[in-house]
N, CA, C and O atoms as a Tripos MOL2 file, in Angstrom:
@<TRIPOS>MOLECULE
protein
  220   219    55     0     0
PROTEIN
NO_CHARGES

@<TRIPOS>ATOM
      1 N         271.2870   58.2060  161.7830 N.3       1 UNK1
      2 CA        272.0870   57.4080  160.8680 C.3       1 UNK1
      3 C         272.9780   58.3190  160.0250 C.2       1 UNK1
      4 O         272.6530   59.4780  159.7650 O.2       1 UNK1
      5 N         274.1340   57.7420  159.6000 N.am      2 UNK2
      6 CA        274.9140   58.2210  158.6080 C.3       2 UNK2
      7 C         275.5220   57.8160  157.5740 C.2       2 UNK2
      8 O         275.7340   56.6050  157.6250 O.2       2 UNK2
      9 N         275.7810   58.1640  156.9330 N.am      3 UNK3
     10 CA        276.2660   57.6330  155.3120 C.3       3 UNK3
     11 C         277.5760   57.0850  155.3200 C.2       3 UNK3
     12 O         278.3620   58.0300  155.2490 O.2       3 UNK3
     13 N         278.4160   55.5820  155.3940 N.am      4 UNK4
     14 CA        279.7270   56.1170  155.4330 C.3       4 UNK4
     15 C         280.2290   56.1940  153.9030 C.2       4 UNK4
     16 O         279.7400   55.6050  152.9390 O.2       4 UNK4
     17 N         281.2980   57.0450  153.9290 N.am      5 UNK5
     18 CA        281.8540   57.6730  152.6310 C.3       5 UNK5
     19 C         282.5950   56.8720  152.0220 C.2       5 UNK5
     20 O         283.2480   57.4780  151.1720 O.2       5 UNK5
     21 N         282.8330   55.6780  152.0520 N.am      6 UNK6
     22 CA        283.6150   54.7030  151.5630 C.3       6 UNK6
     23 C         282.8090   53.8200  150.7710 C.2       6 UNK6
     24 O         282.9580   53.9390  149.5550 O.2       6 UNK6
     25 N         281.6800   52.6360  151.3290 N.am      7 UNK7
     26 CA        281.0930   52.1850  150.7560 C.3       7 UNK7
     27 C         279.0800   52.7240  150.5510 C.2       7 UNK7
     28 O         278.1430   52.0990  150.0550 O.2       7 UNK7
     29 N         279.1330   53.8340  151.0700 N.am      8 UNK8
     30 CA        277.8810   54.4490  151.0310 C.3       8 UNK8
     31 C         276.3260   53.3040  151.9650 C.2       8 UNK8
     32 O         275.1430   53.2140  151.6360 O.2       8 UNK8
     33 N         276.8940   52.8070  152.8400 N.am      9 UNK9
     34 CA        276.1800   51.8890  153.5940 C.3       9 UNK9
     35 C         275.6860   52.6000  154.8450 C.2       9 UNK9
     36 O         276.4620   53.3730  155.4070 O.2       9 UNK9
     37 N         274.5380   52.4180  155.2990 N.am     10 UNK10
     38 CA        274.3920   53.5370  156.5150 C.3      10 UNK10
     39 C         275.0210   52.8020  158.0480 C.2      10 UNK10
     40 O         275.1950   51.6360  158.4010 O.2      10 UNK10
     41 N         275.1570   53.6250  158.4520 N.am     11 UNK11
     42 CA        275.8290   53.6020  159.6450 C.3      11 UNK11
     43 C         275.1980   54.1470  161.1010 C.2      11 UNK11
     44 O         274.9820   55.3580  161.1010 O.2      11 UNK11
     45 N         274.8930   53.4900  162.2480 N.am     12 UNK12
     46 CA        274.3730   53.7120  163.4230 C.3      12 UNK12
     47 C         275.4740   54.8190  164.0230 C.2      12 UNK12
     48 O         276.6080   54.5070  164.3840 O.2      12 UNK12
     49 N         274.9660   56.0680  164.0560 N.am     13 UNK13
     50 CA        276.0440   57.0620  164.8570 C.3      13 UNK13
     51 C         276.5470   57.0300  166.0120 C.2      13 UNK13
     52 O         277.6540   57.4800  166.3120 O.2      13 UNK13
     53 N         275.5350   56.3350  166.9600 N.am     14 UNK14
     54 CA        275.8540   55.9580  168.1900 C.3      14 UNK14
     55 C         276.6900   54.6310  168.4930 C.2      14 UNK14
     56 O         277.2900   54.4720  169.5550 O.2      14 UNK14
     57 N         276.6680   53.5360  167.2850 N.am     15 UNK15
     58 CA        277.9030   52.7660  167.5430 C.3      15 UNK15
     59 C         278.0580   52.6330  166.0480 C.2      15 UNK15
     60 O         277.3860   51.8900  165.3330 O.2      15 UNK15
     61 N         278.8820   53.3250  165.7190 N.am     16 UNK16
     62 CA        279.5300   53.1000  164.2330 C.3      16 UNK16
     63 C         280.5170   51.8820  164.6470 C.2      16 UNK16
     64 O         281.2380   51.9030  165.6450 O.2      16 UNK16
     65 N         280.4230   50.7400  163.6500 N.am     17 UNK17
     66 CA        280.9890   49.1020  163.8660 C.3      17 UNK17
     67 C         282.7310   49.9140  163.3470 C.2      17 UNK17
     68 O         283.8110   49.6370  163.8680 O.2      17 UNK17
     69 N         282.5870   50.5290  162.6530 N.am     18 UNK18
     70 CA        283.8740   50.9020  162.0100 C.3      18 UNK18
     71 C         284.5280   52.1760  162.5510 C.2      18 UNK18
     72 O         285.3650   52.6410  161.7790 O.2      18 UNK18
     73 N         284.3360   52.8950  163.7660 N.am     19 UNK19
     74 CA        284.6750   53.5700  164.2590 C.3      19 UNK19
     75 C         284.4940   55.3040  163.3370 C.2      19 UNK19
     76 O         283.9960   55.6290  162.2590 O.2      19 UNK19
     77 N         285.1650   56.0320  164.4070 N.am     20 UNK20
     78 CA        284.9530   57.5150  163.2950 C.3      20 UNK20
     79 C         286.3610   58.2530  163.1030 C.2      20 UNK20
     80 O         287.4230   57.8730  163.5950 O.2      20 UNK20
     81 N         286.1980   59.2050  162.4190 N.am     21 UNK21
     82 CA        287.2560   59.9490  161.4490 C.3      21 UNK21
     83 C         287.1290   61.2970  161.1280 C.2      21 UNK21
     84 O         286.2340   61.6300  160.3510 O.2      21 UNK21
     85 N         287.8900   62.1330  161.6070 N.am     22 UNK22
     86 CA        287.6610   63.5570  161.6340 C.3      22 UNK22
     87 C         288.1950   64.0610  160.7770 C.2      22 UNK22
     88 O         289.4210   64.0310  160.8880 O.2      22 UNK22
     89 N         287.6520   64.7510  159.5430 N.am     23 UNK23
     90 CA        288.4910   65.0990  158.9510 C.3      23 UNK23
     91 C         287.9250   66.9910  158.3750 C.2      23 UNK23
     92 O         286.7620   67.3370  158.1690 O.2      23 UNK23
     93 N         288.7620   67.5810  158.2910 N.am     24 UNK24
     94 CA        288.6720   69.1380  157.7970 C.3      24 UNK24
     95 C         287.3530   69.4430  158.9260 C.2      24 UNK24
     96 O         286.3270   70.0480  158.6160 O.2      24 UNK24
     97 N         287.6010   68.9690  160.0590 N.am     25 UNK25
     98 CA        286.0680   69.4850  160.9660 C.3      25 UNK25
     99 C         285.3060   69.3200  161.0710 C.2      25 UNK25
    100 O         284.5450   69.9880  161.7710 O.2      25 UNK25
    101 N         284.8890   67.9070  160.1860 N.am     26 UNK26
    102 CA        283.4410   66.7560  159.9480 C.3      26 UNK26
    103 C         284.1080   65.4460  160.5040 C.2      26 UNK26
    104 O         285.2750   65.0540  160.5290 O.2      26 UNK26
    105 N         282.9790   64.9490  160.9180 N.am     27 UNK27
    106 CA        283.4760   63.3390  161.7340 C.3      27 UNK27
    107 C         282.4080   62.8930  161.0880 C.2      27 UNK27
    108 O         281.2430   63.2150  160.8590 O.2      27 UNK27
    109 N         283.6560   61.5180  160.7270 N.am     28 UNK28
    110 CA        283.1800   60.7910  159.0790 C.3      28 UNK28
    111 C         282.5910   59.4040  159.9640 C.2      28 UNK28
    112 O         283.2770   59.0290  160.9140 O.2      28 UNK28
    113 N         281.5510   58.7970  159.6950 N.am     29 UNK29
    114 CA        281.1820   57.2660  160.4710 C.3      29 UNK29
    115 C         281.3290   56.3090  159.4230 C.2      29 UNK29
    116 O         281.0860   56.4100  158.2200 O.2      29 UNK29
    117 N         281.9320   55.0140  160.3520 N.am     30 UNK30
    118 CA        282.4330   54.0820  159.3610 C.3      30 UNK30
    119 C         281.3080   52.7700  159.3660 C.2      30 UNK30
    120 O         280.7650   52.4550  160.4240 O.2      30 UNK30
    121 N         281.1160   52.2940  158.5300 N.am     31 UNK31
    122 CA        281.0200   50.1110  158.6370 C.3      31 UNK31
    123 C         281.6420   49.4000  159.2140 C.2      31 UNK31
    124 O         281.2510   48.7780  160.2020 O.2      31 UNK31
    125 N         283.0070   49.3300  158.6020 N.am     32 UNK32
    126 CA        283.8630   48.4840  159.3610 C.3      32 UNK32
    127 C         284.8360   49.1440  158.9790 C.2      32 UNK32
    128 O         284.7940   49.8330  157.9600 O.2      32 UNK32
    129 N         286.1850   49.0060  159.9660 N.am     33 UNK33
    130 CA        288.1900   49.4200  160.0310 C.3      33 UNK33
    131 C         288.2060   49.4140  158.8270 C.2      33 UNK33
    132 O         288.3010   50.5880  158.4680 O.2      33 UNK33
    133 N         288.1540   48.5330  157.6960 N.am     34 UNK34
    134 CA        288.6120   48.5110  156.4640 C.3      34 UNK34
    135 C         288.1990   49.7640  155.9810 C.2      34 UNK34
    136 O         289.1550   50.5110  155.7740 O.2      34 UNK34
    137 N         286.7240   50.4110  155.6480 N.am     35 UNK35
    138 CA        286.4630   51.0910  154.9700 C.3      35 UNK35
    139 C         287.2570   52.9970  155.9850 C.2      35 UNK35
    140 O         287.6510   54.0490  155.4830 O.2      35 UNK35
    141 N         287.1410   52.5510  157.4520 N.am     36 UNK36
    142 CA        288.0190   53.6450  157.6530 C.3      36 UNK36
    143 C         289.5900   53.9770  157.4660 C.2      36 UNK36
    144 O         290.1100   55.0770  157.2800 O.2      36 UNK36
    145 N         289.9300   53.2570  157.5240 N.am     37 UNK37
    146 CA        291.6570   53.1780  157.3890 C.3      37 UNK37
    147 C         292.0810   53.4710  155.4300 C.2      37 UNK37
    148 O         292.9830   54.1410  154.9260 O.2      37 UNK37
    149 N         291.1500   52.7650  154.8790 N.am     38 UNK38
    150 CA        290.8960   53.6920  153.5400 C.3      38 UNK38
    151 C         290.3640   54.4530  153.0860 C.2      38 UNK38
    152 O         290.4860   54.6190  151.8720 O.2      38 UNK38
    153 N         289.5140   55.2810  153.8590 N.am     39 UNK39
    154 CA        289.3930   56.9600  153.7890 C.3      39 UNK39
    155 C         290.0470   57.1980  154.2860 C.2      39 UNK39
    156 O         290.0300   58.3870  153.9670 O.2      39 UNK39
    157 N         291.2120   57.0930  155.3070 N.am     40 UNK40
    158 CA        292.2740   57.7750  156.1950 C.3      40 UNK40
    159 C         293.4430   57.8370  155.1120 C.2      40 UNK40
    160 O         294.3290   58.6780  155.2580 O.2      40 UNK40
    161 N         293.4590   56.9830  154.0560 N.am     41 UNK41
    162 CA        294.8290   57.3970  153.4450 C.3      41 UNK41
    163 C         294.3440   58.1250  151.9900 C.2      41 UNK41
    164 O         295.1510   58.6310  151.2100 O.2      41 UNK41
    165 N         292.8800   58.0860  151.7680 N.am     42 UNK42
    166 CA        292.7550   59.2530  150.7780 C.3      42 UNK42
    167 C         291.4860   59.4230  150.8790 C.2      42 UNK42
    168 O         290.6670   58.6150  150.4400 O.2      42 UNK42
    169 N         291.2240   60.3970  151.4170 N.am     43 UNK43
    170 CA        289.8220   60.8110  151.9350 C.3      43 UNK43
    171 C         288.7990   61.7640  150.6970 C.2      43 UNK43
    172 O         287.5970   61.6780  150.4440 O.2      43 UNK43
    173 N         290.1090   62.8410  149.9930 N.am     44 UNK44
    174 CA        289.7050   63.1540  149.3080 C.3      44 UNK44
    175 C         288.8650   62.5640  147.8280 C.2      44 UNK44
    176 O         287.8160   62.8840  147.2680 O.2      44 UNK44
    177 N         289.8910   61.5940  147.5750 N.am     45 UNK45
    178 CA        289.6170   60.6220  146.4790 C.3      45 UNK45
    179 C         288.0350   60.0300  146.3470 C.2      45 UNK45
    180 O         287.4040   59.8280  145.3100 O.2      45 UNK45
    181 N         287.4810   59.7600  148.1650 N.am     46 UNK46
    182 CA        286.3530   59.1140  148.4940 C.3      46 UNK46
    183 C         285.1280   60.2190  148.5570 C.2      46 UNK46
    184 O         283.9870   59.8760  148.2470 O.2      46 UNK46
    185 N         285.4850   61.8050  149.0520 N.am     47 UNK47
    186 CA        284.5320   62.6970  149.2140 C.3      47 UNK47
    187 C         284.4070   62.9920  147.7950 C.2      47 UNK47
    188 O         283.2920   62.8310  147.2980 O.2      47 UNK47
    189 N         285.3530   63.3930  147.0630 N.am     48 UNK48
    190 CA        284.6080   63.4990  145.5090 C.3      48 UNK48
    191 C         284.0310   63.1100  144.5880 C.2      48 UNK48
    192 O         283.5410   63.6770  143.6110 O.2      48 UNK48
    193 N         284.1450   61.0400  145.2340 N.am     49 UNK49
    194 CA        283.1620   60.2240  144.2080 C.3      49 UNK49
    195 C         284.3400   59.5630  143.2230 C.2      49 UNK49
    196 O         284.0140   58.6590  142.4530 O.2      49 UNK49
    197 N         285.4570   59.9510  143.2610 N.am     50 UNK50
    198 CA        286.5490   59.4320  142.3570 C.3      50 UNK50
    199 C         286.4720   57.6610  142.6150 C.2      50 UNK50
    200 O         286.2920   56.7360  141.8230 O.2      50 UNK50
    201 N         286.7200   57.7000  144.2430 N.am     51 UNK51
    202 CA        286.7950   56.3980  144.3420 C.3      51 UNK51
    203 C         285.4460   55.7400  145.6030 C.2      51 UNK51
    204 O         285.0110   56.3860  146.5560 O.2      51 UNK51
    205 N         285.1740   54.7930  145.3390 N.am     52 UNK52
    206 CA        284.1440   53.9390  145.8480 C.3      52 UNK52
    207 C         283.8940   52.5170  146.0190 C.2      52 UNK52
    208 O         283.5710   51.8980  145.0050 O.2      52 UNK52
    209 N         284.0070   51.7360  147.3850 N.am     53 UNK53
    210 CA        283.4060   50.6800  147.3560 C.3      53 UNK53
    211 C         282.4050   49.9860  147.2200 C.2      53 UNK53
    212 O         281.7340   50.0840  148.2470 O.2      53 UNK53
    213 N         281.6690   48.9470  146.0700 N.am     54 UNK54
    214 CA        280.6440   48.5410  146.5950 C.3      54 UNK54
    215 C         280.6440   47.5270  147.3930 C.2      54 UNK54
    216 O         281.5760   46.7240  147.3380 O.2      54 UNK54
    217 N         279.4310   47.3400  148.4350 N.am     55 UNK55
    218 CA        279.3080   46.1710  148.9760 C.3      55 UNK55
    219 C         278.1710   45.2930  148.7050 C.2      55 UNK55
    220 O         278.1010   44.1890  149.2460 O.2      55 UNK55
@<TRIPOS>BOND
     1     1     2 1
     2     2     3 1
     3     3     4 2
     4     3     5 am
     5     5     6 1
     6     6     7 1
     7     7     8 2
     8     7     9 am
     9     9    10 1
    10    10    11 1
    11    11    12 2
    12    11    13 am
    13    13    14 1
    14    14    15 1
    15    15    16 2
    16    15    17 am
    17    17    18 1
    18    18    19 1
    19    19    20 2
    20    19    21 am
    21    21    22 1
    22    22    23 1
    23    23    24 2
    24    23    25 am
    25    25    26 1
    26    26    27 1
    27    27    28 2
    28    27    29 am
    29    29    30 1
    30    30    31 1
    31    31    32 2
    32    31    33 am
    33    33    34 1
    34    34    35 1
    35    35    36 2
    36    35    37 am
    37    37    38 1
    38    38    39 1
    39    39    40 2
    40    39    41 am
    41    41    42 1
    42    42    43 1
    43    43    44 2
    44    43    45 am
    45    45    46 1
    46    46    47 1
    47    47    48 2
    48    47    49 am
    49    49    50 1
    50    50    51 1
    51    51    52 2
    52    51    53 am
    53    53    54 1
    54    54    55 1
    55    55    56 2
    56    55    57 am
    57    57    58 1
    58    58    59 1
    59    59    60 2
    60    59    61 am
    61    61    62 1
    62    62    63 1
    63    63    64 2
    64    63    65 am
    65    65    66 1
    66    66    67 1
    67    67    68 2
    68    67    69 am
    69    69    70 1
    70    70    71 1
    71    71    72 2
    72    71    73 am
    73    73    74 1
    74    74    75 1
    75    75    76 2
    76    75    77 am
    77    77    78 1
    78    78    79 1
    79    79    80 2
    80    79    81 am
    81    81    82 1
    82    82    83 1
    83    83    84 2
    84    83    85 am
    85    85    86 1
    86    86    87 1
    87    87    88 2
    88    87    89 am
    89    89    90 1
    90    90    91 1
    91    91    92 2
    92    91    93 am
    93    93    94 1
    94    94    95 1
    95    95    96 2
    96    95    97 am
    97    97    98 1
    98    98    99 1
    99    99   100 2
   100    99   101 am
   101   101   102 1
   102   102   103 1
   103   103   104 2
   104   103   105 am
   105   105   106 1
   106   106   107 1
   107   107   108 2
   108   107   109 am
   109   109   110 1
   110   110   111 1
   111   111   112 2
   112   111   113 am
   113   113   114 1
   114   114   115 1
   115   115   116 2
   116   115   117 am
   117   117   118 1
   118   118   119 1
   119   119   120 2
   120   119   121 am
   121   121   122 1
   122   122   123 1
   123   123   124 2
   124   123   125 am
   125   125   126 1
   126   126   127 1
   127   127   128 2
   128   127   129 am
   129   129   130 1
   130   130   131 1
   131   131   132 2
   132   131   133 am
   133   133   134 1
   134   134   135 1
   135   135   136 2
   136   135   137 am
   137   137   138 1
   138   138   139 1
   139   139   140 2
   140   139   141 am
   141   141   142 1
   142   142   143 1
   143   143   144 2
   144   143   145 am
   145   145   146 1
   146   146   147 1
   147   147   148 2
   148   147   149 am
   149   149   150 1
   150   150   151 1
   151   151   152 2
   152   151   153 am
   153   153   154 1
   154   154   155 1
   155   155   156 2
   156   155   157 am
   157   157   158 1
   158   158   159 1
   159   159   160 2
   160   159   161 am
   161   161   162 1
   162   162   163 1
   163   163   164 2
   164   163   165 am
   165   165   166 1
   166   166   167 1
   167   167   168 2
   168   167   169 am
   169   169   170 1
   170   170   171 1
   171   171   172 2
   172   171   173 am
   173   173   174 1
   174   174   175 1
   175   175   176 2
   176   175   177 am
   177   177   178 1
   178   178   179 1
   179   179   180 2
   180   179   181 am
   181   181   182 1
   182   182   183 1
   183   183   184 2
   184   183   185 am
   185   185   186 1
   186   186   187 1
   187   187   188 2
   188   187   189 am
   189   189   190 1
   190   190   191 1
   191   191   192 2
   192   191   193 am
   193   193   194 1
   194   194   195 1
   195   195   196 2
   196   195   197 am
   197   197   198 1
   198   198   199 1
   199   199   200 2
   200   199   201 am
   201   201   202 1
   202   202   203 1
   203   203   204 2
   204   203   205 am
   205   205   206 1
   206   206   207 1
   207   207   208 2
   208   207   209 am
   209   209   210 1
   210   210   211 1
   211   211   212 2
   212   211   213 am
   213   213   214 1
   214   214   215 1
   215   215   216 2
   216   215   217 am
   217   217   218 1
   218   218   219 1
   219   219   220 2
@<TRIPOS>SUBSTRUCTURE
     1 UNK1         2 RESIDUE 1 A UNK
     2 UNK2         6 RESIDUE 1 A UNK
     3 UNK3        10 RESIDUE 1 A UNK
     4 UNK4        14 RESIDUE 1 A UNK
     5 UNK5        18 RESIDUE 1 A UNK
     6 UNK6        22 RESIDUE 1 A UNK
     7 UNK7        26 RESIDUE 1 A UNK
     8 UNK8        30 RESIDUE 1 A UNK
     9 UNK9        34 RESIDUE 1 A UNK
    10 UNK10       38 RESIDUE 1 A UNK
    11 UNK11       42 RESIDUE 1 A UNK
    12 UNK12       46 RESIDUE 1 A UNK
    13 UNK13       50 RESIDUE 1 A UNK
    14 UNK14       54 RESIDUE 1 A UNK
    15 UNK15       58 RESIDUE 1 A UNK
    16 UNK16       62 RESIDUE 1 A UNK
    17 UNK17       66 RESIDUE 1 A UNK
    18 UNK18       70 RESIDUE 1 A UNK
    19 UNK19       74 RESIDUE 1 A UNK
    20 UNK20       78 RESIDUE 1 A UNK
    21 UNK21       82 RESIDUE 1 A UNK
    22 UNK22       86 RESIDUE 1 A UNK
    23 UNK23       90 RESIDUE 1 A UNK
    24 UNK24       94 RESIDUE 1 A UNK
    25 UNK25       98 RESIDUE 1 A UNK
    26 UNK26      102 RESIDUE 1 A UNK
    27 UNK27      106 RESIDUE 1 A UNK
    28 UNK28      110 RESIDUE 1 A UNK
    29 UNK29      114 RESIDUE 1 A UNK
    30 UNK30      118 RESIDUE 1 A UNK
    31 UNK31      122 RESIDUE 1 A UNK
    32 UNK32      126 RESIDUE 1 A UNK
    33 UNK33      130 RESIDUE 1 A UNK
    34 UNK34      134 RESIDUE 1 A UNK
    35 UNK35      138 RESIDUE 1 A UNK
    36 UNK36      142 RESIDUE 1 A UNK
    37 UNK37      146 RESIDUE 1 A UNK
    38 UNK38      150 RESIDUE 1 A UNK
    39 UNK39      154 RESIDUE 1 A UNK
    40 UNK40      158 RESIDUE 1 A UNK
    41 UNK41      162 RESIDUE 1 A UNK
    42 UNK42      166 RESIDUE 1 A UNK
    43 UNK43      170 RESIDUE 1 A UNK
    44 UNK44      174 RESIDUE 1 A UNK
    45 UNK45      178 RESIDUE 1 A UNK
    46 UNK46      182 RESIDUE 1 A UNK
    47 UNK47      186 RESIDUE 1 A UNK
    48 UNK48      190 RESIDUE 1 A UNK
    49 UNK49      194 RESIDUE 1 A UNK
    50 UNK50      198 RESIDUE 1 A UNK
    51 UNK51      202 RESIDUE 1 A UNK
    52 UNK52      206 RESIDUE 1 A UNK
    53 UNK53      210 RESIDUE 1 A UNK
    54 UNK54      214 RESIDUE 1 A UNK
    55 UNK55      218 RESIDUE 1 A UNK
């Protein structure tokens, strides 16, 4: 399992529902498109805790 970085919900690695995201050389696992396509336009914002969804 993995953490995704958007809404902090775990995620099945072998079928992430929200697909994955490579970023600086780590592949990020998603929930769902929504929460990836908004780490794709500020990823940083989401790895530092600045910004966060709850669900």
């Amino acid at each position: 399992m993995a953490t995704d970085p958007v809404c902090q919900m775990e995620v099945d690695m072998k079928k992430p529902n929200g697909g994955t995201f490579e970023y600086n050389g780590v592949t990020y696992y998603f929930c769902a498109m929504g929460c990836n396509r908004a780490f794709q336009r500020e990823p940083e914002a989401y790895l530092s805790g600045e910004k966060q969804i709850h669900m």
